[in-house]
C-alpha positions as CSV (number, residue, x, y, z in Angstrom):
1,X,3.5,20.3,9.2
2,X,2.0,17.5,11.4
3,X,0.7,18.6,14.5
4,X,-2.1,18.2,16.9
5,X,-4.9,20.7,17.4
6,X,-5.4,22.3,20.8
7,X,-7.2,20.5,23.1
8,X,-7.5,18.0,20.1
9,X,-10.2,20.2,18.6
10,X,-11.1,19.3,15.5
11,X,-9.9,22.4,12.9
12,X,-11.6,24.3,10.1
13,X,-9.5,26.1,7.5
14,X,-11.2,28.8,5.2
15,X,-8.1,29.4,2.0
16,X,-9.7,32.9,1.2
17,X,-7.2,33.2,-1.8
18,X,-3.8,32.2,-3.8
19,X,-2.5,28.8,-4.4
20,X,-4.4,25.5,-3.4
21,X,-3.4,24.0,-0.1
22,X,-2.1,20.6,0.1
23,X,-3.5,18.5,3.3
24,X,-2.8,15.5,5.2
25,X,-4.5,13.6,7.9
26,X,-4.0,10.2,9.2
27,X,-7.7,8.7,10.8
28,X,-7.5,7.7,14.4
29,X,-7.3,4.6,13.8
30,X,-3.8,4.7,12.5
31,X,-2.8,7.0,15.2
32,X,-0.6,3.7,16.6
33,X,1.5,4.2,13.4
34,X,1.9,7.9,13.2
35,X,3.4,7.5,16.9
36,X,5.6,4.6,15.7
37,X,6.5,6.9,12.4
38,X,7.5,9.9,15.2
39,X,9.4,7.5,17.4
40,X,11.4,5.6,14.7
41,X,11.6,7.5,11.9
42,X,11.1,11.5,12.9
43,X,13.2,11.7,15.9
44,X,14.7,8.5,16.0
45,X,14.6,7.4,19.4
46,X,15.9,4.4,20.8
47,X,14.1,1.1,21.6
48,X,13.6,1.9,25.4
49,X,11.9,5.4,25.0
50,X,8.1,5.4,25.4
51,X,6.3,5.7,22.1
52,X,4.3,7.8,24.0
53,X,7.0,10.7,24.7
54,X,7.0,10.5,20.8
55,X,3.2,11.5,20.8
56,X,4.2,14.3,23.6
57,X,6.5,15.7,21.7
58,X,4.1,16.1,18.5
59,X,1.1,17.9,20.7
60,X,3.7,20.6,21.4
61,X,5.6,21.6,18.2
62,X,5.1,21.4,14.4
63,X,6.6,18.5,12.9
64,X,7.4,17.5,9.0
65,X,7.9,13.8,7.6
66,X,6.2,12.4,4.7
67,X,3.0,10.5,5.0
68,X,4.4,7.7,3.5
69,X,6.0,7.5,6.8
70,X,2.7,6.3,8.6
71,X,2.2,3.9,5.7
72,X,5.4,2.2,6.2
73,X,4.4,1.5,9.9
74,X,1.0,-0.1,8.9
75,X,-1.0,3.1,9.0
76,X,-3.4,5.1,6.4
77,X,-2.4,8.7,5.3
78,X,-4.9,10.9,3.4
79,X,-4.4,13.7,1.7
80,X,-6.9,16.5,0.0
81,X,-6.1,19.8,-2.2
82,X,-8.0,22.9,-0.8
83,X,-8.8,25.7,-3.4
84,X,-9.5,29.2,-2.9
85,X,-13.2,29.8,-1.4
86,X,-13.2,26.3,-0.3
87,X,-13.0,25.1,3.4
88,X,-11.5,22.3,5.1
């Protein structure tokens, strides 16, 4: 699930065991089309509402779209597999 960290602390995950962990993250620099991907696509406001509401919204619950989403809208999506013993 997309979200944002508190206080937009960066985060550190430690998978102690079981099945690898698939993660996403878009860089900020594509954080224009991860709004634009909320606001169109996710929950499909209209024209007039602020992309920024769209942003608001993110920061306070857990959200799930696919990353190609953010491509779509000009961004960059990345994604990693996290093992056991590994961090991230």
């Amino acid at each position: 699930a997309w979200h944002v960290e508190d206080h937009n602390l960066f985060s550190l995950n430690y998978l102690h065991a079981g099945a690898p962990k698939t993660w996403y993250g878009v860089p900020a620099e594509s954080s224009n089309a991860f709004e634009a991907a909320l606001h169109d696509d996710v929950y499909k406001m209209s024209a007039d509402t602020p992309t920024l509401r769209a942003a608001e919204l993110v920061a306070r619950k857990n959200t799930m779209f696919a990353p190609s989403a953010v491509v779509r809208h000009g961004g960059k999506a990345f994604r990693t597999t996290q093992n056991a013993g590994e961090f991230v």
